[in-house]
C-alpha positions as a Markdown table, in Angstrom:
| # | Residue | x | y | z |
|---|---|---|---|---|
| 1 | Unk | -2.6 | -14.4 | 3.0 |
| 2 | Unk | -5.4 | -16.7 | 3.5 |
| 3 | Unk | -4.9 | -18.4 | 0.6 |
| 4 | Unk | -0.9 | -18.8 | 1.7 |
| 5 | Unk | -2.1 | -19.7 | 4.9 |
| 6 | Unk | -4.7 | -22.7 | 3.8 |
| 7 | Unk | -3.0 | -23.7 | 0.4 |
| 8 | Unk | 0.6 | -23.4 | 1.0 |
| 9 | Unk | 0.8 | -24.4 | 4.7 |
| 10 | Unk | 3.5 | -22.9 | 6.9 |
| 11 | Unk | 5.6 | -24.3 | 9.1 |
| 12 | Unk | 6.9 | -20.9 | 10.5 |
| 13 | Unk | 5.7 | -17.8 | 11.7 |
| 14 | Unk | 3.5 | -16.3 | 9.3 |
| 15 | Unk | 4.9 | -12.6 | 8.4 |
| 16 | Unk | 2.7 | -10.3 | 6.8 |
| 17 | Unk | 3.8 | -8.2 | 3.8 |
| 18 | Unk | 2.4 | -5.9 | 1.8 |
| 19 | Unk | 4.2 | -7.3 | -1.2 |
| 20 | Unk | 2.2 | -10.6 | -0.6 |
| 21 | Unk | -1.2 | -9.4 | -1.1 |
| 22 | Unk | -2.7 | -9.9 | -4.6 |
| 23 | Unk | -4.3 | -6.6 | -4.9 |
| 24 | Unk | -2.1 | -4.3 | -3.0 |
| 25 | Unk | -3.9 | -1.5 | -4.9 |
| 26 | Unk | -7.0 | -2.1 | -3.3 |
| 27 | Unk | -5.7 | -2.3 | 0.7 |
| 28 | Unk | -4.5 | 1.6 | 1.1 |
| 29 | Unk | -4.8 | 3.1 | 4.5 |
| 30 | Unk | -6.9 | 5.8 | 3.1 |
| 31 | Unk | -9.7 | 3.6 | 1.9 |
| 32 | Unk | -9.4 | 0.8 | 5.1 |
| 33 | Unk | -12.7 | 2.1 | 6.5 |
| 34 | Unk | -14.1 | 2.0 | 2.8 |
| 35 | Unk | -13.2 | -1.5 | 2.7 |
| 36 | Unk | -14.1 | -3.1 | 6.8 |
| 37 | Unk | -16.3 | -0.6 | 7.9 |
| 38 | Unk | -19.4 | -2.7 | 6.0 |
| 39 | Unk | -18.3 | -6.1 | 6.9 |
| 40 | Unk | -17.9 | -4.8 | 10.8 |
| 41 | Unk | -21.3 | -3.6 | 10.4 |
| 42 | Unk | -22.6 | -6.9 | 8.9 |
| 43 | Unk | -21.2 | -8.7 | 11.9 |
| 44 | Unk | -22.6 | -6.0 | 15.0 |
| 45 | Unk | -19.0 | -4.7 | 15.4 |
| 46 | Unk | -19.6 | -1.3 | 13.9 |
| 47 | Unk | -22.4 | 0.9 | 16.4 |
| 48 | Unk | -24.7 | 3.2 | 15.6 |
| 49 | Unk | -22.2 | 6.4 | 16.2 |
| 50 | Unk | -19.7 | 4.9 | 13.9 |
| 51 | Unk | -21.8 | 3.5 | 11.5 |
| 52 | Unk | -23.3 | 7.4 | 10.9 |
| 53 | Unk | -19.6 | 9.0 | 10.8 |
| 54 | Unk | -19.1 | 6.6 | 8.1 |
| 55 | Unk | -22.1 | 7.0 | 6.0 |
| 56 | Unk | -21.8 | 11.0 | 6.4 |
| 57 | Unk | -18.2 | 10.3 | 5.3 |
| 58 | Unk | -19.3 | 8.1 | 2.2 |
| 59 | Unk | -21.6 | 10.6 | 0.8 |
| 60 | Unk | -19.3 | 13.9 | 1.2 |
| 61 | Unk | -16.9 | 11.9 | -0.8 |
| 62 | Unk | -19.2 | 10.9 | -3.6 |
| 63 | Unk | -20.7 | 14.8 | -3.4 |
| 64 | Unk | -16.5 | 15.7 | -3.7 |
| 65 | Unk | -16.6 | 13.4 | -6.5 |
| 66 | Unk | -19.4 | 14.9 | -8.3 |
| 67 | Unk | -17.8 | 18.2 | -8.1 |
| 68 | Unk | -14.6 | 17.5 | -9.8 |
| 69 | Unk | -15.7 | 15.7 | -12.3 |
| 70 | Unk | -17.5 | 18.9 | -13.1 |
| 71 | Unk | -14.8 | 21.8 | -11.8 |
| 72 | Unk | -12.6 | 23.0 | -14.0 |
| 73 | Unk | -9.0 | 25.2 | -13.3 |
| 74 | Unk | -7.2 | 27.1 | -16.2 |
| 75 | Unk | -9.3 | 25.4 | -18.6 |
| 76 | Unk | -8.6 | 21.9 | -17.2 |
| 77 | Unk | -10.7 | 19.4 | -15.5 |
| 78 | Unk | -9.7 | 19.4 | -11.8 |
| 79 | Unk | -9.5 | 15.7 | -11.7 |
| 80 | Unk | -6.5 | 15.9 | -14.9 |
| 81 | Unk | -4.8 | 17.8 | -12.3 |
| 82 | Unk | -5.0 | 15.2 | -9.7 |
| 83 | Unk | -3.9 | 12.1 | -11.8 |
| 84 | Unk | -0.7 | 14.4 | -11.7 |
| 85 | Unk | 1.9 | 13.5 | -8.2 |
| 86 | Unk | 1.9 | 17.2 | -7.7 |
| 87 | Unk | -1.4 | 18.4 | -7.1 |
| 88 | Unk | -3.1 | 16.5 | -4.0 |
| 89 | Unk | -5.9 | 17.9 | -1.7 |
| 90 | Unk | -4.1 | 20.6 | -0.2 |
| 91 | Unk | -3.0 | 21.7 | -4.3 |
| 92 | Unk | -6.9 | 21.8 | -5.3 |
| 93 | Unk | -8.3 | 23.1 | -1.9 |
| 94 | Unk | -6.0 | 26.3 | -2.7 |
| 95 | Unk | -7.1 | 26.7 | -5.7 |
| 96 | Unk | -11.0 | 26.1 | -5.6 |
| 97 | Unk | -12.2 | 28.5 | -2.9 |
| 98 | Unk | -15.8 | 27.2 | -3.6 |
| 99 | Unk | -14.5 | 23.7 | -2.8 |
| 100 | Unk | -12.6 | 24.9 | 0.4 |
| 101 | Unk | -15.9 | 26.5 | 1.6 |
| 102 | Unk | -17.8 | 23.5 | 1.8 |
| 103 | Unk | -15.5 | 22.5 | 4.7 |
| 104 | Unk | -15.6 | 18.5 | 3.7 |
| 105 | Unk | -14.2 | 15.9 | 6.1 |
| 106 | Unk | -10.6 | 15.8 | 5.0 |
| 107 | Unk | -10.0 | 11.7 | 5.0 |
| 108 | Unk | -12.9 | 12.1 | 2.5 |
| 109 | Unk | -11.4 | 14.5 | 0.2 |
| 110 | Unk | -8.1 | 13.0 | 0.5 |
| 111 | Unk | -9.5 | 8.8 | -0.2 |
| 112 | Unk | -11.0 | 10.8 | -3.6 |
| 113 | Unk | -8.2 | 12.7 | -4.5 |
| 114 | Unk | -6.3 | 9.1 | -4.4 |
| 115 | Unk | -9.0 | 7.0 | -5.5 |
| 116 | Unk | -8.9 | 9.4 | -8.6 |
| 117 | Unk | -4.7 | 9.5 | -8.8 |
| 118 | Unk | -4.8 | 5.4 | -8.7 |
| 119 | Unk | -8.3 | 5.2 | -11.1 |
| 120 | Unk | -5.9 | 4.0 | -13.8 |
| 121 | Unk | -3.3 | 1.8 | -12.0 |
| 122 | Unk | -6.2 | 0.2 | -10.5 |
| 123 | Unk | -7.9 | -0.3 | -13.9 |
| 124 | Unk | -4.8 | -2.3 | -14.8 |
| 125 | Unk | -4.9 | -4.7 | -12.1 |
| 126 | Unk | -8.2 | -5.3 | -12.6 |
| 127 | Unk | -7.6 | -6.5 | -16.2 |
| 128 | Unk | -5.2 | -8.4 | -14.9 |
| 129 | Unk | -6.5 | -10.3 | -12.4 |
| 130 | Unk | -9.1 | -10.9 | -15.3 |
| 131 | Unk | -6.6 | -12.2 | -17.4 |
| 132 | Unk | -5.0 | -14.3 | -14.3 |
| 133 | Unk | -8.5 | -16.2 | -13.7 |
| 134 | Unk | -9.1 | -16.8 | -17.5 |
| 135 | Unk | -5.1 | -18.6 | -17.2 |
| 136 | Unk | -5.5 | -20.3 | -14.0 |
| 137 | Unk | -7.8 | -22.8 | -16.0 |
| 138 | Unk | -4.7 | -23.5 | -18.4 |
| 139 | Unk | -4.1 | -27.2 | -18.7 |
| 140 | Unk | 0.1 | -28.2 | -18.0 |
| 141 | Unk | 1.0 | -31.4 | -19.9 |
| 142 | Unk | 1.1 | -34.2 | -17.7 |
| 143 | Unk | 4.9 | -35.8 | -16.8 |
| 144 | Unk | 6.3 | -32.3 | -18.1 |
| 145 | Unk | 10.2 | -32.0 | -17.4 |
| 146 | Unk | 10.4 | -28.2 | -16.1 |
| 147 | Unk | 13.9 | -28.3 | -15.6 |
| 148 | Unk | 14.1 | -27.5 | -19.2 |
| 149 | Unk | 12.6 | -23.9 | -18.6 |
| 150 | Unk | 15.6 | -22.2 | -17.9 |
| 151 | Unk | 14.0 | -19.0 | -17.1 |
| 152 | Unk | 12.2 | -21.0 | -14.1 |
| 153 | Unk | 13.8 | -20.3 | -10.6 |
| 154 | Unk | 15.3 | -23.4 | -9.0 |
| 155 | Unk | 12.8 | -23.9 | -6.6 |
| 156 | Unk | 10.2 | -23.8 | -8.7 |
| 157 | Unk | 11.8 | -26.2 | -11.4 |
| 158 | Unk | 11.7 | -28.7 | -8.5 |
| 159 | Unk | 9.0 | -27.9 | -7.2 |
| 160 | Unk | 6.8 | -28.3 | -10.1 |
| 161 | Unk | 8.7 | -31.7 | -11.4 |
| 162 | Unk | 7.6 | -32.9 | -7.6 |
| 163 | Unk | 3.9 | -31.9 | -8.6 |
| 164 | Unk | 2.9 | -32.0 | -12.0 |
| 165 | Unk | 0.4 | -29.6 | -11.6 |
| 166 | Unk | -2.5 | -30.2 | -14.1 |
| 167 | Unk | -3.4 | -26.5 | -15.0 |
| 168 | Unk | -1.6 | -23.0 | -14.4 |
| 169 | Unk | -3.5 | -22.5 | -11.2 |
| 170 | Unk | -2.8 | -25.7 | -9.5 |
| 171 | Unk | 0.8 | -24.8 | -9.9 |
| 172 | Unk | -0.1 | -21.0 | -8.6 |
| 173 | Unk | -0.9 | -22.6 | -5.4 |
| 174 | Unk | 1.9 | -24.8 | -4.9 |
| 175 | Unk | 4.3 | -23.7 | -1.9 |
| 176 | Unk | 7.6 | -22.1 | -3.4 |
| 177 | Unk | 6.0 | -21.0 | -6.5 |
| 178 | Unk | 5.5 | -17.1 | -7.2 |
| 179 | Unk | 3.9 | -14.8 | -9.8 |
| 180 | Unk | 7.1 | -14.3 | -11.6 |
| 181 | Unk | 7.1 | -18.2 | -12.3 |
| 182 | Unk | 3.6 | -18.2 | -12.9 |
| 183 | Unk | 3.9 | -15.5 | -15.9 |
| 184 | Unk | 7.0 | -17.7 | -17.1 |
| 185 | Unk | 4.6 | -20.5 | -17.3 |
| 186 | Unk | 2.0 | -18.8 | -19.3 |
| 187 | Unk | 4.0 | -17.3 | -21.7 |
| 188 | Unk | 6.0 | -21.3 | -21.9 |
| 189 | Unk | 1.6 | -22.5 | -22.6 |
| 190 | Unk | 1.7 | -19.8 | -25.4 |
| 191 | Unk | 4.6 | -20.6 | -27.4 |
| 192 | Unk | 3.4 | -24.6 | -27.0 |
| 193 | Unk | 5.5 | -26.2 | -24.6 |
């Protein structure tokens, strides 16, 4: 969004979408305090009450952590149970009675049990955001017709003849242009365009 905001320019109101954030992976509700809670510290808007819940809440979920990658049910590790959409929190605390006894906080059990179901999805992103930096530094031939990319949106044919970007991430940053005609891009450098 800040990137939109500073970059792109607007010149209505700004509407916030999930679908616009880069890593939407990353910016659950379950893992918000995960996420703030440090940088309200680092600026005096977290007290001391607050800061404690937080911290006790931090270390019950690595201790929850440490447990399941240990327990195992029917001859399965517990957390092979969670990647699965059926089993959540409620699923394992039925079924580990040792687990249930230790009475965690249950927005810590619950941001592990989906930090655990999303280990994998997030995994990918992160490769690909890799893989987005390494491109962004991409060179684009200079006076480059891009009309003749058909698979190009409109917009984004004229937007980029407007421009002439000099590499992929100049053009990533340009108002009208999306991911979608970003990838089209890359895969345009790769062939040789």
């Amino acid at each position: 969004m800040i990137d939109d905001l500073v970059t792109k320019g607007i010149n209505e109101p700004y509407r916030m979408f999930t679908s616009r954030a880069e890593y939407r992976l990353l910016l659950r509700s379950d893992n918000a305090d995960e996420r703030l809670t440090p940088v309200g510290r680092s600026w005096s808007l977290v007290d001391e009450e607050r800061w404690g819940r937080f911290r006790k809440k931090r270390r019950q979920a690595q201790e929850i952590k440490k447990y399941l990658e240990k327990g195992a049910f029917s001859g399965k590790k517990l957390v092979q149970f969670l990647r699965q959409q059926n089993h959540d929190e409620n699923w394992l605390l039925g079924v580990d009675e040792e687990l249930a006894a230790k009475n965690y906080d249950k927005w810590a059990l619950q941001q592990v049990v989906n930090d655990i179901r999303y280990a994998g999805y997030v995994e990918k992103q992160d490769r690909l955001i890799e893989r987005f930096k390494r491109a962004e530094e991409l060179k684009l031939p200079g006076d480059f017709d891009y009309r003749g990319i058909s698979q190009l949106r409109f917009e984004a044919q004229e937007r980029l003849n407007q421009v002439q970007p000099l590499t992929l991430g100049q053009a990533s940053r340009i108002s009208g242009i999306n991911p979608a005609d970003i990838m089209v891009l890359m895969i345009y450098l790769k062939k040789g365009i």
